[in-house]
N, C-alpha and C positions, 0 to 999 in steps of 0.2 A: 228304125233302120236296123235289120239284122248285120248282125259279122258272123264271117267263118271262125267256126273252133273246129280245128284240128280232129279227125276221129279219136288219135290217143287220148287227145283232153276226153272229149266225151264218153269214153268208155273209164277214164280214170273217175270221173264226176259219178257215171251211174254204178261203181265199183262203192264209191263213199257213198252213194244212196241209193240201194240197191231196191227200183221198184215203192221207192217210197219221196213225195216231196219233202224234201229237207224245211218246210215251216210248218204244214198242218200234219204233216206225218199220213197222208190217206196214203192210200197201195195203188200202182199206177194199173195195178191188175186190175181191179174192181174198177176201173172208168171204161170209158170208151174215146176218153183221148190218151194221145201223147203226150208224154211230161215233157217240159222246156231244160234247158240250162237256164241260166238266171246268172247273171250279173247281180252280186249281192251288193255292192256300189257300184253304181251305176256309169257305165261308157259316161253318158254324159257330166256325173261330177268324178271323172276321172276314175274311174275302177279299170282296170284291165283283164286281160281276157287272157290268165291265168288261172292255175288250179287254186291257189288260194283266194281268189273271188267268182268263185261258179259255185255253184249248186243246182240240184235238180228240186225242179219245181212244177205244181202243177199250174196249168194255165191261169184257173181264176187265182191263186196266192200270187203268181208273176204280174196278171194285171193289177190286182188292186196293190201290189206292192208299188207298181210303175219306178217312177228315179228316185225314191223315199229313200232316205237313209233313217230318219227320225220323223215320231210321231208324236203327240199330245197324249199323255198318258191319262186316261178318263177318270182317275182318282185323284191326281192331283192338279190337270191342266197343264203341266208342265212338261218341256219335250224331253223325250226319253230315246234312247236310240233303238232302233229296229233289233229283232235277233239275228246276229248273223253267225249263221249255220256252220261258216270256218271255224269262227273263233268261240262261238259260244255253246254250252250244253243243252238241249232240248231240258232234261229233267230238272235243270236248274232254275229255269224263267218257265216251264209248262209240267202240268199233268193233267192227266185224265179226270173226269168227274167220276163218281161212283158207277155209273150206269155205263161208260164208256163213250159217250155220244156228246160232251164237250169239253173244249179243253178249256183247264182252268189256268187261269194266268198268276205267278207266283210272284213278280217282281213287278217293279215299272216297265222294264223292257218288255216282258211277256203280254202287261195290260195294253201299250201302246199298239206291240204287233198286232195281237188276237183285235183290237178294235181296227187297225187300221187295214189286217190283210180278211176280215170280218171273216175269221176261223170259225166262227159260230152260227152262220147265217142258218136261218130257218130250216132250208133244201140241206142244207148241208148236214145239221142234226138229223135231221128225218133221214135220210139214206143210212147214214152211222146206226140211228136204230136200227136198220133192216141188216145192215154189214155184222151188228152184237148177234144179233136172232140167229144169222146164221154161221157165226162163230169165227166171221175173217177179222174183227177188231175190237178194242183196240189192239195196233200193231205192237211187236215185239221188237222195239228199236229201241236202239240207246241214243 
C-alpha cells in the first residue's frame, strides 16, 4: 500500500541523496527508472513517514529490502541489523572493491544488507563494469 509524502518531504529526501540510492549508491541518472522513497522501517513495523525514516532508493534495493529491518549475516548466521541510511555511515559498513564493480561489506550490518538487498547480483556488477569503462562510477558520495 502506498502513502502520500508530502512534496517538501520528498525533495528534502532527494536533497540528502541527491540522484543516488541511499543503499547500493548506483546514480538514479544511469537507469531508466525512478528511484522510490523507502521507508527504512517499515509503515508496517511501525516506521513513520518522516524525514528521519525515508530514503531514496532504487527499485530493486526497496523490493528486495521489502519490511526487513534485520538480516542473517552470511558470516556468522546471526541477525544483524539492516543499514539504515538515517543513522548509519555508508563508508563504515561498505566500500568499493578495487575495480569498482562490487561492494564489499565491512561489518555484520554491511554482510547482512549486501546479502539480503543482493547489492552484488550478477546484472548489477556487469552494468557497474560498463558504468567504470565509461568513468560514471564508482560514485563520489559520502
Amino acid at each position: 500500500m502506498s502513502v502520500y509524502i508530502p512534496i517538501e518531504l520528498q525533495r528534502a529526501i532527494r536533497t540528502r541523496w541527491p540522484d543516488c540510492c541511499a543503499y547500493c549508491h548506483t546514480a538514479e541518472a544511469l537507469t531508466v527508472v525512478v528511484f522510490e522513497i523507502e521507508h527504512i522501517t517499515p509503515r508496517a513495523r511501525g516506521g513513520t513517514t518522516s524525514l528521519d525514516n525515508l530514503c531514496l532508493a532504487c527499485p530493486t534495493c526497496n523490493r528486495y529490502k521489502a519490511d526487513r529491518t534485520i538480516a542473517p549475516d552470511p558470516a556468522t548466521g546471526r541477525e544483524a541489523p539492516l543499514f539504515h541510511p538515517q543513522r548509519d555511515e555508508w563508508k563504515h559498513h561498505f566500500a568499493w572493491s578495487e575495480d569498482g564493480t562490487r561492494i564489499v561489506a565491512l561489518t555484520p550490518t554491511g554482510r547482512a544488507t549486501v546479502a539480503a538487498l543482493r547489492m552484488n547480483r550478477p546484472p548489477l556488477v556487469r552494468v557497474r563494469r560498463m558504468w567504470v569503462a565509461l568513468g560514471e562510477h564508482p560514485p563520489d558520495v559520502a
